[in-house]
C-alpha positions as CSV (number, residue, x, y, z in Angstrom):
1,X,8.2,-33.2,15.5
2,X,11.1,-33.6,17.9
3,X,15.0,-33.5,17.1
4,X,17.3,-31.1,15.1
5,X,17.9,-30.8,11.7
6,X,21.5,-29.1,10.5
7,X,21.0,-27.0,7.4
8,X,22.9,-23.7,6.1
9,X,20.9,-20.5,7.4
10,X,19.7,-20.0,4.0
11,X,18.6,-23.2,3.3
12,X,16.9,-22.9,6.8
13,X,14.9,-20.1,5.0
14,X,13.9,-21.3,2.1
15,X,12.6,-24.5,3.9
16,X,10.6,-22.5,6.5
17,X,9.3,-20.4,3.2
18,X,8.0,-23.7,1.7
19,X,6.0,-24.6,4.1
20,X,4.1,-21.9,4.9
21,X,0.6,-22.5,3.1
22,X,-2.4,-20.6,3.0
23,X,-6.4,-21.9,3.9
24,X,-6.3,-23.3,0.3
25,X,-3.4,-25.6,0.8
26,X,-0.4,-23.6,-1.2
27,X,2.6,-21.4,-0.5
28,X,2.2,-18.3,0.4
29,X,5.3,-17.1,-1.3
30,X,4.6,-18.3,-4.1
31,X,8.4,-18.6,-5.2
32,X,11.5,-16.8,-5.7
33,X,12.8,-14.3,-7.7
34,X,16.3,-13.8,-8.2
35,X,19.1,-11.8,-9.6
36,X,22.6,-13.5,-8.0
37,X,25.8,-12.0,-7.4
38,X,28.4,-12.4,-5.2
39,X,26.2,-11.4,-2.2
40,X,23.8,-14.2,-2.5
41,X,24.5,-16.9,-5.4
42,X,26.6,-19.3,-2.9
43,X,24.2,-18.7,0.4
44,X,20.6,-18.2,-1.0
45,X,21.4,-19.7,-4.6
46,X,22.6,-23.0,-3.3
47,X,19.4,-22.9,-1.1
48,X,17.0,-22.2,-3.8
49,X,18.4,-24.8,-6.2
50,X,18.1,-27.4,-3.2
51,X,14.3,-26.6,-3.0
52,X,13.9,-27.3,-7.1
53,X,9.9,-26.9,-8.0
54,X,9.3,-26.8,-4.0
55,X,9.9,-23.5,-4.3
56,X,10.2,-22.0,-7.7
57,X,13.0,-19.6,-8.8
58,X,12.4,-17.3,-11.6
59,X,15.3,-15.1,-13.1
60,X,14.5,-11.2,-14.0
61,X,16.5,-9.1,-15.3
62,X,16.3,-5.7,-13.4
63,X,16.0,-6.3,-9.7
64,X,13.3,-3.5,-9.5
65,X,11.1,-4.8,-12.4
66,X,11.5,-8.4,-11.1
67,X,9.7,-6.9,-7.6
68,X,6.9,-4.9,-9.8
69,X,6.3,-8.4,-11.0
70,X,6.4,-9.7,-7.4
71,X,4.2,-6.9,-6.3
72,X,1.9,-6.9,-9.2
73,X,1.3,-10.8,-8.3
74,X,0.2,-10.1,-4.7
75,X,-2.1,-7.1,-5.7
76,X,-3.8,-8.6,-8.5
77,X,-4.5,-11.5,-6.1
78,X,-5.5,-9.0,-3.4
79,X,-2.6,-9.7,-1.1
80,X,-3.5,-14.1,-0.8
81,X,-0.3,-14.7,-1.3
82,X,2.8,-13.2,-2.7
83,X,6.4,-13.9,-3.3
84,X,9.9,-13.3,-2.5
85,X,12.5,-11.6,-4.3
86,X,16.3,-11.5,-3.7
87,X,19.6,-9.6,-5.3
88,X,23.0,-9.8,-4.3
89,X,24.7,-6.8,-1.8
90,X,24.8,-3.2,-3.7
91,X,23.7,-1.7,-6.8
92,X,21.6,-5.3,-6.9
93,X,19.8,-4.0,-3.4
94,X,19.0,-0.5,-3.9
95,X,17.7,-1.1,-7.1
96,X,15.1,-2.6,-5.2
97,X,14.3,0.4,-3.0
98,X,11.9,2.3,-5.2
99,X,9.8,-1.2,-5.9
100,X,10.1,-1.1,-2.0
101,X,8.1,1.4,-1.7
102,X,5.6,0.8,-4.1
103,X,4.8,-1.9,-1.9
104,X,4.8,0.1,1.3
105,X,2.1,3.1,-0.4
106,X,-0.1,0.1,-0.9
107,X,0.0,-1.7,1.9
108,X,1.1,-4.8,-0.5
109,X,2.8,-8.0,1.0
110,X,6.9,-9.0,-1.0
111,X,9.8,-10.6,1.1
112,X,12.7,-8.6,-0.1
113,X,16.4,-10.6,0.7
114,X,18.8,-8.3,-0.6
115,X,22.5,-10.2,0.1
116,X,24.4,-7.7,2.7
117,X,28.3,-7.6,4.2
118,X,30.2,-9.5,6.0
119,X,28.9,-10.5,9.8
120,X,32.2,-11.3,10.5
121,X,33.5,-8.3,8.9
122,X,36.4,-10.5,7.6
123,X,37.2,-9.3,4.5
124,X,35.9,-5.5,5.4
125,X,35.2,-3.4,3.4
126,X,34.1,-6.0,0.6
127,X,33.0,-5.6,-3.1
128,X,30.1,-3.0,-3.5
129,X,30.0,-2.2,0.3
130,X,28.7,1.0,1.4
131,X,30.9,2.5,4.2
132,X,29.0,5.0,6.8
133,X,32.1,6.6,8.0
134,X,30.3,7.0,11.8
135,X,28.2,3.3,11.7
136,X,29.9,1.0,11.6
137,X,26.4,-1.4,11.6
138,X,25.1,0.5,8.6
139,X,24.9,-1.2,5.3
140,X,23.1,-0.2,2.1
141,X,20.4,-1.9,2.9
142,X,19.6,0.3,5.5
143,X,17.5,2.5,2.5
144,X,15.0,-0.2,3.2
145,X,14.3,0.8,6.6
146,X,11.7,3.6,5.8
147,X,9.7,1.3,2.9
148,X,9.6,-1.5,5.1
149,X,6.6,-2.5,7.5
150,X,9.2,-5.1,8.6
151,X,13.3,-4.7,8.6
152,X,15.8,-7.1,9.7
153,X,19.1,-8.2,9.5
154,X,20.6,-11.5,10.2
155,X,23.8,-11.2,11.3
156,X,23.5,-14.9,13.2
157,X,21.4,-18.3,12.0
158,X,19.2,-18.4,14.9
159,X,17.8,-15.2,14.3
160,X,15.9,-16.7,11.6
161,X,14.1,-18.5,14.1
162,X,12.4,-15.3,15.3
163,X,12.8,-13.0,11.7
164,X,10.7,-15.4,9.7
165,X,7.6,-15.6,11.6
166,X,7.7,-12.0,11.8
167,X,8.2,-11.6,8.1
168,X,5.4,-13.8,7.9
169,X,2.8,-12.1,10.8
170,X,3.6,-8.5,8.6
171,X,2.9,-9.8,5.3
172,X,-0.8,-11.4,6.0
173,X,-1.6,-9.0,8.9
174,X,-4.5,-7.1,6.8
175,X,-3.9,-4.2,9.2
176,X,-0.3,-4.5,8.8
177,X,0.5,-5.5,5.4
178,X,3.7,-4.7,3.4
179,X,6.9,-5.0,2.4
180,X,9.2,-7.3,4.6
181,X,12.9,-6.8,4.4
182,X,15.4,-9.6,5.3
183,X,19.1,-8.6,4.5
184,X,21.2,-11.7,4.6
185,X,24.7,-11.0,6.2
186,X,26.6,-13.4,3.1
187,X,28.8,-15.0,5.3
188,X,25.9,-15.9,7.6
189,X,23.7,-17.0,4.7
190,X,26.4,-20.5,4.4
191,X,27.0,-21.0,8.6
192,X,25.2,-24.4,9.3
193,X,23.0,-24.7,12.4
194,X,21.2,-27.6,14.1
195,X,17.4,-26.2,13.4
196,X,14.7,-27.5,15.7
197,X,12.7,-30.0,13.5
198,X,9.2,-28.4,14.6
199,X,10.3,-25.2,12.8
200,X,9.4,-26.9,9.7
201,X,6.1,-27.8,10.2
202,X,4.0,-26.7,7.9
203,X,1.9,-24.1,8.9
204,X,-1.5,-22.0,7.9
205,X,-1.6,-18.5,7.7
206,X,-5.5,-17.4,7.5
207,X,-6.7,-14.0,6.4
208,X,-7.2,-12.3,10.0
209,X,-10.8,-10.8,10.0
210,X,-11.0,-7.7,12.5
211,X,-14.7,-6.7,14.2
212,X,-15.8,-3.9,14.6
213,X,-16.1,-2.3,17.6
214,X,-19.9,-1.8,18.9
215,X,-19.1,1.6,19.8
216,X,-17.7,2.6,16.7
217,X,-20.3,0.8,14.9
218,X,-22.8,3.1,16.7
219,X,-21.2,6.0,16.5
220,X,-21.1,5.6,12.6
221,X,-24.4,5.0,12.4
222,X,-26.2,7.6,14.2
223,X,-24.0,9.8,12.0
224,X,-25.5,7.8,8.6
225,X,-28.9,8.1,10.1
226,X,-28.6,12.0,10.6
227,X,-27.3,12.3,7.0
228,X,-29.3,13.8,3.9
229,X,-26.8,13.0,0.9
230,X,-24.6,9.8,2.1
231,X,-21.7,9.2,-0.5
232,X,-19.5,6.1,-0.1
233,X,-16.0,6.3,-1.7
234,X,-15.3,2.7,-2.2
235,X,-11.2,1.9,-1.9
236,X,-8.3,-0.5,-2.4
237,X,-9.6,-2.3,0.7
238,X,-13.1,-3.1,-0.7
239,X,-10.8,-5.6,-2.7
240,X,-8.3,-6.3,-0.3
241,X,-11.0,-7.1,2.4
242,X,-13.4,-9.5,-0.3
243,X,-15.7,-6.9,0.5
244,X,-17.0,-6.2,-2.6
245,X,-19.9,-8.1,-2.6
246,X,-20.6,-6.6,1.0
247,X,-20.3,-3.0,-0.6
248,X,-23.2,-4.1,-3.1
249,X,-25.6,-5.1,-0.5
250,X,-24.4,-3.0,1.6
251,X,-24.7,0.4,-1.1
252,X,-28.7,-1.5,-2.4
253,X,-30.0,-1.9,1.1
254,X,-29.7,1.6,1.9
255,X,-29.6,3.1,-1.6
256,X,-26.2,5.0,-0.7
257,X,-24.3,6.3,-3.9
258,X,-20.8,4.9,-4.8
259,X,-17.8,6.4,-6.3
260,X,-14.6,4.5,-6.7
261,X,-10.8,5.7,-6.1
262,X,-8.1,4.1,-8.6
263,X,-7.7,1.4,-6.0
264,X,-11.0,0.8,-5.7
265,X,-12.5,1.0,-9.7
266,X,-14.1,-2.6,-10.7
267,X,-15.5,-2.4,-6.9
268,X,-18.7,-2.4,-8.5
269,X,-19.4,-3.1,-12.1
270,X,-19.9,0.5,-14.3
271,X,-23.5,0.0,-15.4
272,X,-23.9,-0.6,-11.6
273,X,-26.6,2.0,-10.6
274,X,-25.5,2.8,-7.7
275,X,-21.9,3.1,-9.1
276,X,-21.5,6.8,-9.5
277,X,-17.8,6.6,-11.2
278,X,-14.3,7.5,-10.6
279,X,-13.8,10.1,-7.4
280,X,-11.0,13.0,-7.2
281,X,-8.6,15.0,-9.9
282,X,-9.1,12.4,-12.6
283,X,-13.4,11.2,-11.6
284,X,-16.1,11.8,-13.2
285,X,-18.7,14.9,-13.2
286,X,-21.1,12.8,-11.6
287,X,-18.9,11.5,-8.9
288,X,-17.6,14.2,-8.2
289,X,-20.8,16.8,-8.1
290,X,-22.3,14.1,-5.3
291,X,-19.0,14.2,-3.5
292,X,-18.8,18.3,-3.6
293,X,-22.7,18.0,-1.9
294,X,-22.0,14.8,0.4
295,X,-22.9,15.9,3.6
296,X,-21.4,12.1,4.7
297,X,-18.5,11.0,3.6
298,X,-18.0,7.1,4.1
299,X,-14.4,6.2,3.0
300,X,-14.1,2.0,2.9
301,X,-11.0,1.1,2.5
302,X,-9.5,4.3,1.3
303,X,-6.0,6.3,2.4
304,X,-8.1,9.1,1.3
305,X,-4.8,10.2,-0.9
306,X,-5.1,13.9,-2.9
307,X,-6.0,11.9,-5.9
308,X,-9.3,11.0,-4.4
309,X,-10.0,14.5,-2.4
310,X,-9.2,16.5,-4.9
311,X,-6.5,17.7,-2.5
312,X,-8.9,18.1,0.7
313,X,-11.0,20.7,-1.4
314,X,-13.4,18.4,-3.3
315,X,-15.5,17.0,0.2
316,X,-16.8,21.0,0.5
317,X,-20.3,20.9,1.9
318,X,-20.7,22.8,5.0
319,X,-20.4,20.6,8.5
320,X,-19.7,17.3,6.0
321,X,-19.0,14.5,7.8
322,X,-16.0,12.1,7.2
323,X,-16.0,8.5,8.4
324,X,-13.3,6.3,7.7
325,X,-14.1,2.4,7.6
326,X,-10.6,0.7,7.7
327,X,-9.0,-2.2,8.6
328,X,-5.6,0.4,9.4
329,X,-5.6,2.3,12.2
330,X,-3.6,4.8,10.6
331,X,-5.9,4.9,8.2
332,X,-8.8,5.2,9.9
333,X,-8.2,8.7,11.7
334,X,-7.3,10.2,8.7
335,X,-8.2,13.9,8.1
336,X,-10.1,13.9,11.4
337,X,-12.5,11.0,10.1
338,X,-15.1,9.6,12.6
339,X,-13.3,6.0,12.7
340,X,-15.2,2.8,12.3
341,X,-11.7,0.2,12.3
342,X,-11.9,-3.4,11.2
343,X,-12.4,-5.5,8.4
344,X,-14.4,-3.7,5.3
345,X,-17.1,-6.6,5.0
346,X,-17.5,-7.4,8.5
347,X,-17.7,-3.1,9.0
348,X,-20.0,-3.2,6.2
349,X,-22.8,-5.7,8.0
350,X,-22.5,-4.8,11.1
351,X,-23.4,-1.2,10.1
352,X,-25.8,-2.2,7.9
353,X,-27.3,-3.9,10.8
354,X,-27.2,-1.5,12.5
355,X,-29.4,1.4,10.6
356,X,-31.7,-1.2,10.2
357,X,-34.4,0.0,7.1
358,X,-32.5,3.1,6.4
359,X,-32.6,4.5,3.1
360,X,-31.6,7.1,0.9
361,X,-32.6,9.3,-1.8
362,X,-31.4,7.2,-4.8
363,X,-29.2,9.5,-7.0
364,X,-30.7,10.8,-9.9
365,X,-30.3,8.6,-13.2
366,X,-29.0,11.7,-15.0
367,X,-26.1,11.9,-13.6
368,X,-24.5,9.1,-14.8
369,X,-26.1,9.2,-18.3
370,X,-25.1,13.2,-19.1
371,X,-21.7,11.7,-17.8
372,X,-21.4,8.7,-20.3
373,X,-22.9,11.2,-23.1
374,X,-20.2,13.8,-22.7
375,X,-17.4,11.1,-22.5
376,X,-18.4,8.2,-24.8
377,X,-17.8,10.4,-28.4
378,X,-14.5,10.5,-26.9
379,X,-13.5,6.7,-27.2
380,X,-15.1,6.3,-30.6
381,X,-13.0,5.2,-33.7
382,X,-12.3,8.6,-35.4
383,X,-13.3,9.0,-39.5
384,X,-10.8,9.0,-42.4
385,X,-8.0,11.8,-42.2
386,X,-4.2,12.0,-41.0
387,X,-4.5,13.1,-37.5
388,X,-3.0,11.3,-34.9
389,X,-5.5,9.7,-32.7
390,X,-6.2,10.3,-29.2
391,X,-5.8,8.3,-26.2
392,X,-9.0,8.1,-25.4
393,X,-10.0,6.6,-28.8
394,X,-7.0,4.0,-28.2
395,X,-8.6,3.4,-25.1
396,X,-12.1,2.6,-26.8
397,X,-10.4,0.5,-29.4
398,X,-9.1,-1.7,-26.4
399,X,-12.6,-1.6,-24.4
400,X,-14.4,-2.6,-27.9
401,X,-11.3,-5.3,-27.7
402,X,-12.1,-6.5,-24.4
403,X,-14.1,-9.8,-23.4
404,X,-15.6,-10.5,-19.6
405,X,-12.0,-12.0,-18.6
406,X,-9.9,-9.1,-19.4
407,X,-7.6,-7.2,-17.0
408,X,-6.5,-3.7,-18.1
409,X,-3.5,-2.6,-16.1
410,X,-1.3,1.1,-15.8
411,X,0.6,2.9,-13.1
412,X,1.7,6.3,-14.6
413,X,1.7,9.0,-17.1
414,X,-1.4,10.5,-18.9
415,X,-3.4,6.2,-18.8
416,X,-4.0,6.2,-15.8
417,X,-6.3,9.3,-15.5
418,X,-7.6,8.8,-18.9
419,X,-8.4,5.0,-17.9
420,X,-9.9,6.1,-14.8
421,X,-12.5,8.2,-16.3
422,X,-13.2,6.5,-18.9
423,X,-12.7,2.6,-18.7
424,X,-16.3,0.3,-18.1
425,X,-15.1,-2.1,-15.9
426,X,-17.3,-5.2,-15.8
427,X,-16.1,-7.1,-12.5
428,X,-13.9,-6.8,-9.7
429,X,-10.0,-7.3,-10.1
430,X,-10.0,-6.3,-13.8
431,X,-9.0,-2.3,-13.3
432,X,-5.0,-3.2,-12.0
433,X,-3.4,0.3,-11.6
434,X,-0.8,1.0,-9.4
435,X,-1.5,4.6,-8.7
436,X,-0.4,5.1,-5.0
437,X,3.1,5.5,-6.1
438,X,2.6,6.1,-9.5
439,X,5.9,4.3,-10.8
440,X,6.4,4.4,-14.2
441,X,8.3,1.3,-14.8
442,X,5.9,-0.9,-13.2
443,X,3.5,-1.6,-16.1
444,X,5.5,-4.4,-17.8
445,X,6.8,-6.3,-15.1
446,X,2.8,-6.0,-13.6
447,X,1.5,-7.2,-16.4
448,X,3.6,-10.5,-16.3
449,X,3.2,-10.9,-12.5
450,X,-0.8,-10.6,-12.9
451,X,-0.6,-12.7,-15.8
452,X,1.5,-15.4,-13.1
453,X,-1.2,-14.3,-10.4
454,X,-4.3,-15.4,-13.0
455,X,-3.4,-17.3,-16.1
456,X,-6.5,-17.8,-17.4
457,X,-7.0,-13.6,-18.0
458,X,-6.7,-11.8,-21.0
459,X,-3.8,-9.0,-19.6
460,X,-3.7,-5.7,-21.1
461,X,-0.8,-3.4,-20.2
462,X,-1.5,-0.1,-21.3
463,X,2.1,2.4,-21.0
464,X,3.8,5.4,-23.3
465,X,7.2,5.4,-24.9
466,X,8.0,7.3,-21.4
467,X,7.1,4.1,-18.9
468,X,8.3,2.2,-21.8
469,X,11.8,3.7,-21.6
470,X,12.1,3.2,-17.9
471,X,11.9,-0.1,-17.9
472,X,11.5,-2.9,-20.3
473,X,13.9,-5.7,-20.2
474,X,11.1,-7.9,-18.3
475,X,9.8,-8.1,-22.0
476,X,12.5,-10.5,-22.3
477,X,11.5,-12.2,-18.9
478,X,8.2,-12.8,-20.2
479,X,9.1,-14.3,-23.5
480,X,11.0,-16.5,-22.4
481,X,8.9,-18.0,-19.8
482,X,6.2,-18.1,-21.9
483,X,4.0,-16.0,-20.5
484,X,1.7,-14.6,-22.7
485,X,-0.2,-10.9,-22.5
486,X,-0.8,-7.8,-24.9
487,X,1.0,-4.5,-24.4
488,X,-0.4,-0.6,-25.9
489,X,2.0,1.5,-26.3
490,X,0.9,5.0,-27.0
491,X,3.8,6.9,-28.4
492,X,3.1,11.0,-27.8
493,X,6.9,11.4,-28.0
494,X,7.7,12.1,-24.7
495,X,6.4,12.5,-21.1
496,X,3.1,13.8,-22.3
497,X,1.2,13.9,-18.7
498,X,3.4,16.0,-17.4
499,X,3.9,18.4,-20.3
500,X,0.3,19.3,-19.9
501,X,0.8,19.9,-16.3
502,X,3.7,22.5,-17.0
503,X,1.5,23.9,-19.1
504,X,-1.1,24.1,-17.4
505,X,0.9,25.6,-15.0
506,X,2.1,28.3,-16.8
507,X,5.1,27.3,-17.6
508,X,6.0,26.9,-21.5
509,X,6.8,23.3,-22.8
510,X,10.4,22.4,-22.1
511,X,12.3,19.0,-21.4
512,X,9.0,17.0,-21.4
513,X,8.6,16.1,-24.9
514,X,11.2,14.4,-26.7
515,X,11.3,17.6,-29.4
516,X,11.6,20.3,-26.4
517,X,14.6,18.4,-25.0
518,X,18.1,19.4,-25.7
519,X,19.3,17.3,-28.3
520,X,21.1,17.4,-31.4
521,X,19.5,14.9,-33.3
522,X,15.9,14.3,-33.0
523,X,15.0,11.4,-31.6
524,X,13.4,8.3,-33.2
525,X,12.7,5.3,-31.4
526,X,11.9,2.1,-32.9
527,X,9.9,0.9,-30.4
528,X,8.4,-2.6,-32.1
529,X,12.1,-3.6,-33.5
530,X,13.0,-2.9,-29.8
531,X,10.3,-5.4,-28.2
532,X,11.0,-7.9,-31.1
533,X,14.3,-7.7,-30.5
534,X,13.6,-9.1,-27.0
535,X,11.8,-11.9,-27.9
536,X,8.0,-10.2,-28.0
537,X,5.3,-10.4,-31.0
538,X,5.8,-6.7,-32.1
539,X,3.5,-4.5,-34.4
540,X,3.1,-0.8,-35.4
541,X,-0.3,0.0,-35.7
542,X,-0.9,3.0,-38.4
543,X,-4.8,3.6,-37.3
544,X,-7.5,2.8,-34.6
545,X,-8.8,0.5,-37.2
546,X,-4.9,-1.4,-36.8
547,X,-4.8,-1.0,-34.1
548,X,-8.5,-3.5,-33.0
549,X,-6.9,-5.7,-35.9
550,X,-3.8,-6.3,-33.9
551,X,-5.4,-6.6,-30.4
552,X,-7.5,-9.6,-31.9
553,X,-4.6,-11.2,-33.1
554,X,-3.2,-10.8,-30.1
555,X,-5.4,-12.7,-28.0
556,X,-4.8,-15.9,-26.5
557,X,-0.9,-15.4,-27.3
558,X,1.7,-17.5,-25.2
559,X,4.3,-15.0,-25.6
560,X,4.0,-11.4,-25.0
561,X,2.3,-9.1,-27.8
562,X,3.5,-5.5,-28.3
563,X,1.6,-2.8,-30.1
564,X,3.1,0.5,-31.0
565,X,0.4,3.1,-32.0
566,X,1.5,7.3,-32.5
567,X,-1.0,9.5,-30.9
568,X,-1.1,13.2,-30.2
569,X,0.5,14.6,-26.7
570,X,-1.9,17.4,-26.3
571,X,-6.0,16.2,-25.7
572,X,-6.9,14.9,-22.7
573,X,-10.5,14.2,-21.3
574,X,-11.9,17.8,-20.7
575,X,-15.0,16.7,-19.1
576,X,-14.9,16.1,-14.8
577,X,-12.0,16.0,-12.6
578,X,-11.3,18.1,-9.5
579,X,-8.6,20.7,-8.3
580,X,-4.8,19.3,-7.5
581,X,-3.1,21.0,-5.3
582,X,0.7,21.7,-7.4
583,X,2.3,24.9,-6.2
584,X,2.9,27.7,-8.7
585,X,6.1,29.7,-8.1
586,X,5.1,32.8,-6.9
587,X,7.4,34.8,-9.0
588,X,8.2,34.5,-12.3
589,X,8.8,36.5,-15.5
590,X,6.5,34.4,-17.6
591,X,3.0,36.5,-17.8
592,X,1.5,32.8,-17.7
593,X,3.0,31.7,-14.3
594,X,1.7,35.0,-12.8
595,X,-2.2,34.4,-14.0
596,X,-1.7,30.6,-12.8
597,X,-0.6,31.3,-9.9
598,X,-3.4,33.7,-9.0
599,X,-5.7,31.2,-9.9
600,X,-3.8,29.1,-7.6
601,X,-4.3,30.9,-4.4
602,X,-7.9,31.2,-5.2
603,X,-8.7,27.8,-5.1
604,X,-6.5,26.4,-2.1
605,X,-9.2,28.5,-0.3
606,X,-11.2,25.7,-0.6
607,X,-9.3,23.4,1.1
608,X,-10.3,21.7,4.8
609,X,-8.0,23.0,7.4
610,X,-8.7,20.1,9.8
């Protein structure tokens, strides 16, 4: 394609967006969404009204929950595509920061185009600019520099012409994957330029598959082939990488036990024998006794986060042996790990080719059966009386809910462990918790976006009346678009998780739960009036027994379905888990901080140095 083609430098963008497909044939972005302001309704607006169904523009109502949504979209469609998200200059901009970052902990692909000031500095300083009194180059969107894998700023057209194919090498670069940051100078965003017409060609953007290196390969094997107790702690990346049908041959061939991080649950299916459970602070006994023996260590596609190592003290056997299969350099090295760096199903064969024959000692049946036997009794329906139910039996009352196409979804607060342990996940891709930043706020706009990423599944959100508090207004999003999935809300009146923390701790209950808050008048949230109010299907459920009622009701809805249900702050799961490493003040006048503190120092003793 020859000639020039004269177009604003935002509607340059949005064409050059459209047309980049993936190996199926559509977008990669799979749209827009947008919040406009003064900083980007005339530029990027204009554009994105020019494009019409080309390239879809959906309106949110909080620019950080509209990027959860975004981010919840690529993750749930393990980074294929993904979409692009835009807010005026501002309070509209660093809203988006903390979403930002979300994305960058886990190494998920968003195009962020946050409006910014004035190229020409015309009308300096204008509405909502942020002055650094000794930059003058620095805007507010410079908060996005450290939660980017990719930060620009266009202060001229033409620098589209090198920015956009960046933008676009970051986000399906498997090794490099994450959040891209644009910001738009506004004045720049309407300046007309004469593009080259081959810049709109479409173009493909495969899935780049790393190989491993024969020495590595090697190296990792002769390691595997000198080991006694292999453990594999399957990852994020087993998903990311379509590797999870590699980890199953690769985990029966050589009868090598399993265990699965929060990224990595549905990796395997539960009744899986091989699949030992969830790993770390919130995995199972049974997971977590092979992992404490383990004198190998195979991480695939894991940031081995304190989560899964039980804060370096959980992989304890004497001269254990990590290896880190990774498509992420970075990654790969971590905590001293033997490194095997490429793709996770091309790693996967070629190691497996590599020990030939070799097998292991299968792990013993009885680990995984005392496991289910001291955790089941937790998730069943409890018998007639007026105590508030648990959230494990709410989380039985939605597994007994669920079918083969269901996704249950979290990100923070006391589900997410409790899910972990205890949720039977039947395939891969329907366990969708964002747990490497742990945002509370995310679980709403998630479930929308993974509801956008896979119509056909039944979406479960599962959140408290703390995440619920954070951020809702997507609620509102979602019924109006008509997009249809059911929401849990466990009300424990408060922040629940983390008043068991300060407990446990030492410290006594304060500012946690709503009733240990200053206040004057107790609180009392009407959280189903509050979701109808926004256009949802909203229900309190008085039992367990309503609760499953509601959930079947709620099935197959086209329009979001909210469930309130009261249960107690206090139980958790008592059965597995592993040490986390939270620092105990080391003085204190409460008797209690002194004894957990004690404890403390005792068990850091068990952390690896290296």
């Amino acid at each position: 394609m020859t000639g020039t083609i004269r177009l604003t430098a935002a509607q340059a963008m949005i064409a050059y967006l459209a047309a980049q497909k993936t190996a199926s044939g559509e977008r990669f972005l799979a749209g827009c969404w947008a919040i406009f302001g003064h900083g980007n309704v005339a530029g990027i607006g204009e554009a994105l009204h020019q494009a019409g169904d080309a390239f879809p523009t959906w309106r949110g109502h909080n620019e950080q929950t509209m990027a959860h949504a975004a981010i919840a979209y690529a993750k749930q469609l393990a980074r294929d595509r993904a979409m692009m998200v835009t807010s005026s200059i501002g309070p509209g901009a660093t809203n988006m920061v903390t979403a930002a970052a979300l994305a960058h902990v886990n190494r998920l692909p968003v195009l962020f185009v946050p409006g910014d000031v004035f190229a020409g500095r015309g009308p300096d300083p204008v509405l909502q600019q942020i002055e650094d009194f000794g930059d003058g180059t620095l805007s507010a969107n410079d908060c996005f520099r450290p939660v980017s894998r990719y930060f620009d700023r266009i202060t001229r057209p033409e620098q589209l012409l090198t920015a956009l194919p960046r933008a676009m090498r970051v986000m399906t670069d498997p090794a490099d994957c994450g959040p891209v940051t644009l910001a738009f100078c506004q004045d720049v965003q309407a300046e007309a330029f004469d593009w080259p017409a081959a810049f709109f060609t479409e173009t493909v953007w495969r899935r780049r598959i790393p190989q491993p290196d024969p020495a590595e390969v090697a190296a990792v094997a002769a390691l595997l082939k000198a080991a006694r107790t292999p453990v594999i702690v399957a990852g994020g990346g087993v998903h990311y990488g379509h590797a999870t049908e590699a980890l199953r041959d690769f985990a029966e061939r050589h009868l090598i036990p399993v265990v699965e991080s929060q990224a990595g649950k549905s990796a395997l299916p539960w009744d899986h024998p091989l699949n030992l459970g969830p790993v770390g602070v919130t995995g199972a006994a049974s997971a977590n006794d092979l992992c404490a023996r383990a004198d190998l260590v195979l991480g695939v596609g894991t940031r081995f986060q304190d989560f899964t190592t039980g804060s370096r003290a959980l992989f304890r056997a004497p001269e254990r042996q990590l290896v880190s299969l990774n498509v992420a350099a970075y990654d790969a090295m971590k905590h001293g790990a033997e490194p095997l760096c490429c793709d996770a199903a091309a790693g996967l064969a070629a190691l497996s080719a590599a020990l030939g024959d070799n097998r292991f000692a299968a792990p013993a049946p009885s680990l995984k059966a005392n496991w289910f036997a001291s955790v089941d009794p937790l998730t069943d329906a409890p018998g007639e009386g007026n105590t508030l139910p648990t959230d494990q039996q709410v989380i039985g009352a939605v597994q007994r809910a669920a079918g083969p196409d269901t996704v249950v979804m979290c990100a923070a607060g006391t589900m997410p462990g409790e899910l972990h342990k205890l949720w039977k996940a039947g395939r891969p891709g329907s366990y969708h918790m964002e747990y490497g930043y742990s945002c509370m706020g995310y679980e709403l706009a998630g479930a929308m976006g993974i509801k956008m990423a896979e119509p056909a599944r039944d979406v479960i959100c599962m959140l408290g009346d703390g995440s619920y508090m954070m951020a809702n207004s997507e609620l509102a999003t979602a019924a109006m678009m008509g997009i249809g999935f059911t929401v849990v809300v466990t009300d424990n009146r408060g922040f629940g998780c983390i008043n068991r923390l300060q407990m446990g701790t030492g410290g006594a209950e304060f500012n946690n739960l709503l009733d240990t808050a200053r206040h004057v008048t107790p609180s009392a949230i009407d959280f189903a009036a509050h979701a109808g109010a926004m256009g949802a299907v909203a229900v309190k459920a008085a039992s367990i027994a309503e609760l499953e009622a509601h959930l079947a009701a709620a099935r197959g809805a086209s329009r979001p379905h909210v469930i309130v249900i009261d249960t107690d702050p206090y139980p958790s799961t008592p059965h597995g888990g592993s040490w986390w490493d939270v620092a105990v003040p080391e003085v204190s006048r409460r008797r209690e901080v002194a004894a957990a503190r004690a404890t403390y120092e005792q068990q850091r003793k068990a952390q690896v140095k290296t």
